[in-house]
N, C-alpha and C positions, 0 to 999 in steps of 0.2 A: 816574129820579132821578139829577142830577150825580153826581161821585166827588165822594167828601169828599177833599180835599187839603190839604199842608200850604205856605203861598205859599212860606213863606224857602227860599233852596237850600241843596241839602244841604251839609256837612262833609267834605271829603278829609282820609281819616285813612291812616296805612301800618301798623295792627294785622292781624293776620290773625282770619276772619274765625269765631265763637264757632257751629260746625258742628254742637252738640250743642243749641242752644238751643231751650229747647222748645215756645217761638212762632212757630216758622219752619215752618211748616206746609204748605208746597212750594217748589220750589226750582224755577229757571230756569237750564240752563246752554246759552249760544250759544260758539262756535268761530267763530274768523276768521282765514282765511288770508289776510297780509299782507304776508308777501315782506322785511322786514327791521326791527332794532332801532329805526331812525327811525318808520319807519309804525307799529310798536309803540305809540311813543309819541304819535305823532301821533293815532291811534284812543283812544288813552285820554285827550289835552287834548279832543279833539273830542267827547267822552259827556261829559265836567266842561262845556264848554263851553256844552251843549243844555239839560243840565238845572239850570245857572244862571240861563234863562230858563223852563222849564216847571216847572209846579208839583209839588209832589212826593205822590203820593200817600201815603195814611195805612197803607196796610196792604204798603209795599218798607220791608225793614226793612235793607238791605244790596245795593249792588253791591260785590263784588271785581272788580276786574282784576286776570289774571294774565298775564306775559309769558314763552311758552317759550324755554328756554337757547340752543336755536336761531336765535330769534332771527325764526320763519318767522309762526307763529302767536301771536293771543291767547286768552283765553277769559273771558268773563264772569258768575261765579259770583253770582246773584241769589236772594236769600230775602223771599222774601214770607206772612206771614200766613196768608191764605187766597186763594183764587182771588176774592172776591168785586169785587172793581175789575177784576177781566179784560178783561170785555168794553167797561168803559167806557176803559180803559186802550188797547185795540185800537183804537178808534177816534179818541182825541186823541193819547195820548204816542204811539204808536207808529210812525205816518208822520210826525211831526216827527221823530223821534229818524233813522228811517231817513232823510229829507229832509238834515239836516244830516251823516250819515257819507253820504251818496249827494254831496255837494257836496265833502268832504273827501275821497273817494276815488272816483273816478266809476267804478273800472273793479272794485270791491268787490261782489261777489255775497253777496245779504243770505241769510244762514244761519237755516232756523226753531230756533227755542229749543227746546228739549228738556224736558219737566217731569217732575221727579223727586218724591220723596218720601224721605228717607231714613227705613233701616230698619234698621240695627246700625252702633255703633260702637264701635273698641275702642282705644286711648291710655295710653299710658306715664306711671306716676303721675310726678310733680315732671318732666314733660319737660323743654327750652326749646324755645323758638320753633323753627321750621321754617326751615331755608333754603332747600329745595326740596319742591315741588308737585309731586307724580307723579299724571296722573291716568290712572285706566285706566278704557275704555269698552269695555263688553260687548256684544254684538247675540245675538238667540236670533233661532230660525226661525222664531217668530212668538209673539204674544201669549198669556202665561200668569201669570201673578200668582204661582202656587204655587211655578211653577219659578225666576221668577225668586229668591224667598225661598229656594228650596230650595240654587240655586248658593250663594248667598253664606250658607249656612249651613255647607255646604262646604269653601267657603273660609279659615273660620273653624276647623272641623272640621282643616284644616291647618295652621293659625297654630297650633294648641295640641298639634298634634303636635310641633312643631319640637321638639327636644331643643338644639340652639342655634341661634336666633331669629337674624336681622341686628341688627347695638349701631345701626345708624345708623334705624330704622325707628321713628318718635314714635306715631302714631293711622292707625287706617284708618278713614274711614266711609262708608259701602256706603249706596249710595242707589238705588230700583227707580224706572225710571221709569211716569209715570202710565198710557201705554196697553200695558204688560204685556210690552214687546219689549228694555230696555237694562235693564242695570248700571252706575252708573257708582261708582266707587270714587275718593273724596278721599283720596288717603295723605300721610300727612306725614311729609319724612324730613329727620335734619340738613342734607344736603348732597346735592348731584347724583352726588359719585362715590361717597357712601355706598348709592347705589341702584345705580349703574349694579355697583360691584364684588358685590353682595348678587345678579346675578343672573347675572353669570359665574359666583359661586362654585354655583350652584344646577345651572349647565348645563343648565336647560332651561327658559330663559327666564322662572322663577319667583322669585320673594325669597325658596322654601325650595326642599328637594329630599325626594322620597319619594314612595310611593304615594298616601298622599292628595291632593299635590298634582299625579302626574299623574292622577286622578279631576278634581280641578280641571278641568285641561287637555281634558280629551276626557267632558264632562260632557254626554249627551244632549241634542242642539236648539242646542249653541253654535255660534253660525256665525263669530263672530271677535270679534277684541279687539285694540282699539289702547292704546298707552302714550305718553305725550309727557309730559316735564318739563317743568317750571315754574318762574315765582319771581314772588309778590307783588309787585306795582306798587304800585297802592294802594287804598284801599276809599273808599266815597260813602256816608254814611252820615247819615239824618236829621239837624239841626237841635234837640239840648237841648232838652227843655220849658224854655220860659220865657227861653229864648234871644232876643238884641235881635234883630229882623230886618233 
């Protein structure tokens, strides 16, 4: 049976993107290393650009693109529904969309997406917006469901220890990915030096300091973990019902 699609293209919008919402029923995140601010941006006219002409399916409820401070990488934060357009998805959008970043970047090595699920999140009432995107990716020795749940229970387990928290730290949302092996952690914080000073003051590479969070740190099975900032470019976001096309 076809995908059900929607024809008009989607909407570029610069909100960031509603991480708690409770139709988003997996998440897609790919990583691209892109070498500077220009290709940055050129990778993200180039996705506006592709699915200007391809149809949108019914159950992507959001692309973000974000651009790290560095300036090296992007990433693209995707929520979808449910897996159920996957497979038909794999076989039309997804060597167009590759075809067109393969023509805008020939020497761009295509990254497989990663699918998560989020599974806790926790957010500062009346925050504001976010200026910076921290993401942290987890890797374990191998697939576990329990453990994955178990770290970022942990994690959390330290957040509420703090006796004083970082001011610059907005929402964390902790997402397991589907086949049992990553974490990946959306945090939202005001600003890039409100993170970067939040983990000098910890001294050991944490946004707190104390036993639980070197429990954190040296938690059974962890094999590594990377951090890169971020900042919202912009989001792709369906077409209004009832919108002219």
């Amino acid at each position: 049976m076809p995908t059900s699609t929607r024809i008009t293209p989607p909407v570029t919008v610069h909100t960031h993107p509603e991480l708690t919402r409770s139709d988003a029923g997996i998440v897609a995140v790919t990583e691209f290393q892109v070498g500077g601010a220009d290709e940055q941006q050129r990778l993200f006219e180039t996705s506006r650009a592709a699915w200007d002409i391809l149809p949108w399916p019914d159950t992507l409820l959001s692309i973000a693109w974000l651009a790290s401070t560095d300036g090296q990488s992007a990433l693209a934060y995707v929520q979808w529904r449910d897996d159920s357009e996957f497979e038909a998805y794999g076989r039309t959008h997804r060597p167009r969309l590759a075809a067109h970043f393969k023509d805008a970047f020939p020497a761009l090595v295509p990254t497989p997406p990663v699918f998560y699920r989020r599974y806790r999140s926790a957010t500062r009432p009346d925050a504001p917006g976010p200026g910076c995107i921290v993401i942290v990716s987890v890797e374990f020795d191998g697939a576990d469901e329990a453990r994955q749940r178990a770290w970022v229970d942990t994690v959390f387990d330290a957040l509420g220890s703090d006796t004083a928290p970082p001011t610059g730290g907005l929402g964390a949302h902790f997402h397991v990915s589907v086949d049992g092996t990553r974490v990946l952690n959306y945090a939202e914080w005001i600003d890039e030096a409100s993170h970067v000073a939040a983990l000098e003051r910890s001294g050991i590479g944490a946004v707190g300091s104390g036993s639980k969070w070197r429990t954190v740190q040296t938690f059974p099975g962890l094999k590594g973990s990377r951090v890169t900032r971020y900042r919202l470019d912009r989001r792709l976001v369906p077409q209004p019902v009832g919108a002219p096309a």
